[in-house]
N, C-alpha and C positions, 0 to 999 in steps of 0.2 A: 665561115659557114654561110652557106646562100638558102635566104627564106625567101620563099614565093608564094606571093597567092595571087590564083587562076584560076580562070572558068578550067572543070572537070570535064574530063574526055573520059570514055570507055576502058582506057588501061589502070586507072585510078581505083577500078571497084578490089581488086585485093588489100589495097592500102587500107582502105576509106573499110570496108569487112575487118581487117585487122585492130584500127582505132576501136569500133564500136565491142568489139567481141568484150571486151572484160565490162565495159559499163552493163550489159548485160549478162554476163555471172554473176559480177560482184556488186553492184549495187542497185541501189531503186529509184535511180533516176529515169530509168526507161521503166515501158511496163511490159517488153517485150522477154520473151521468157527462153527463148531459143533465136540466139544470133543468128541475122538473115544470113543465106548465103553468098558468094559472091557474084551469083547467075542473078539472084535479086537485086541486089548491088547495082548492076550491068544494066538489069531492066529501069529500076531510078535513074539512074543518069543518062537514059535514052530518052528519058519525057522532057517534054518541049518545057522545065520547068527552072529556072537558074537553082546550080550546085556550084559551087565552090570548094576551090579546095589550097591549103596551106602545106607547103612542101619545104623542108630542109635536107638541103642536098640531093634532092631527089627521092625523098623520102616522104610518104602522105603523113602528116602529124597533127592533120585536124580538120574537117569541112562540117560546111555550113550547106543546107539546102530549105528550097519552098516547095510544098505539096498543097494539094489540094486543101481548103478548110473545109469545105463541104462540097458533097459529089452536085447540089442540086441547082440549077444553072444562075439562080440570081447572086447565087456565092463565089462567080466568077471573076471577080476583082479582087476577091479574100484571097491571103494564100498563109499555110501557116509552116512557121521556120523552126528549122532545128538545126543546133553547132553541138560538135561534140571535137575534144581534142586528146591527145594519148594523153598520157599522163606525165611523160618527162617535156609537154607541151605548155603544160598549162601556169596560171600564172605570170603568163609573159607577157598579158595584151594581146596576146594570138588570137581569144575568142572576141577580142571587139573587133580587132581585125577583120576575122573573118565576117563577121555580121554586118560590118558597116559595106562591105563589098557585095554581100550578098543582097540585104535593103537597098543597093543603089541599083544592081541590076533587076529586083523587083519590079522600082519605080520604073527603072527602062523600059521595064516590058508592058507599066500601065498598068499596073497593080497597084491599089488602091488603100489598100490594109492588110494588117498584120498582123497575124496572133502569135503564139505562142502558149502551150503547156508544158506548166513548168511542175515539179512534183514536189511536194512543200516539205522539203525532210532537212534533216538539221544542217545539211549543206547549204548553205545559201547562196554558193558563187553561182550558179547561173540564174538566180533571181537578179543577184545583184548589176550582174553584168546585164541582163533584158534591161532592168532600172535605167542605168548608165545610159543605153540608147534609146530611150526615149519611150518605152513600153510601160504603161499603167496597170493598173489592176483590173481585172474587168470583170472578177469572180472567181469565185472558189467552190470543187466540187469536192464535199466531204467523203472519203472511206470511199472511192470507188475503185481503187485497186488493191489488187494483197498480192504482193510479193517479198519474200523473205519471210517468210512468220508473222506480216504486221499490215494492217490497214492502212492504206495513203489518200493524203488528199494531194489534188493535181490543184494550182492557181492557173485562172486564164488571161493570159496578159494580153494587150493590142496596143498597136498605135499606129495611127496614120502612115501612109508611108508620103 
């Protein structure tokens, strides 16, 4: 089996549309209610913003990207990240994996800090994994989302990069 992870080219957004599609059916870790397409996909990974991506066998099985944390320009050194992996992915160390590649090409590009929102529900691997590399707490936003039948709080993580 050959695992790879790579900076993300433009053939990756079916993959990378495919991962995400059931965390947005099936659960509440996103709060995204209609899985992007893969035309958005395409437009993500055209922004001048490091994406990552883990591949078995040629296969996408999990990426990591930094977006914008706020549109308004003194927030230009912020960027905030999000990993998501399939599910016959996870568990492996593939999501620190991918995070530690993605924060390093952050740093490359001069970026300065990190957030993360993370959705505080009874799953806790991806709190735990932000934990693991270095992400603190940096506040908690109660019942701002409803998805599936139930109120969510989102936790705001950061940390240096």
């Amino acid at each position: 089996m050959s695992t790879i992870v790579r900076d993300a080219v433009p053939a990756d957004a079916p993959g990378v549309a495919a991962v995400f599609e059931p965390y947005v059916r099936d659960s509440v870790v996103t709060f995204e209610t209609d899985p992007p397409s893969v035309a958005a996909w395409e437009s993500r990974l055209a922004a001048d913003l490091p994406f990552v991506v883990l591949t078995v066998d040629g296969v996408v099985k999990g990426y990591a990207y930094a977006s914008p944390w706020r549109p308004k320009p003194a927030y230009r050194h912020t960027v905030e990240t999000t990993v998501y992996l399939s599910a016959d992915a996870t568990g492996q160390g593939h999501g620190r994996t991918l995070m530690a590649r993605l924060l390093k090409r952050c740093k490359e590009n001069g970026y300065r800090q990190a957030v993360a929102v993370v959705v505080a529900a009874p799953d806790e691997s991806s709190l735990r994994l932000h934990e693991a590399l270095g992400y603190e707490e940096a506040g908690r936003l109660t019942k701002v989302g409803w998805k599936q039948g139930q109120w969510l709080d989102t936790l705001l993580l950061q940390r240096e990069l």
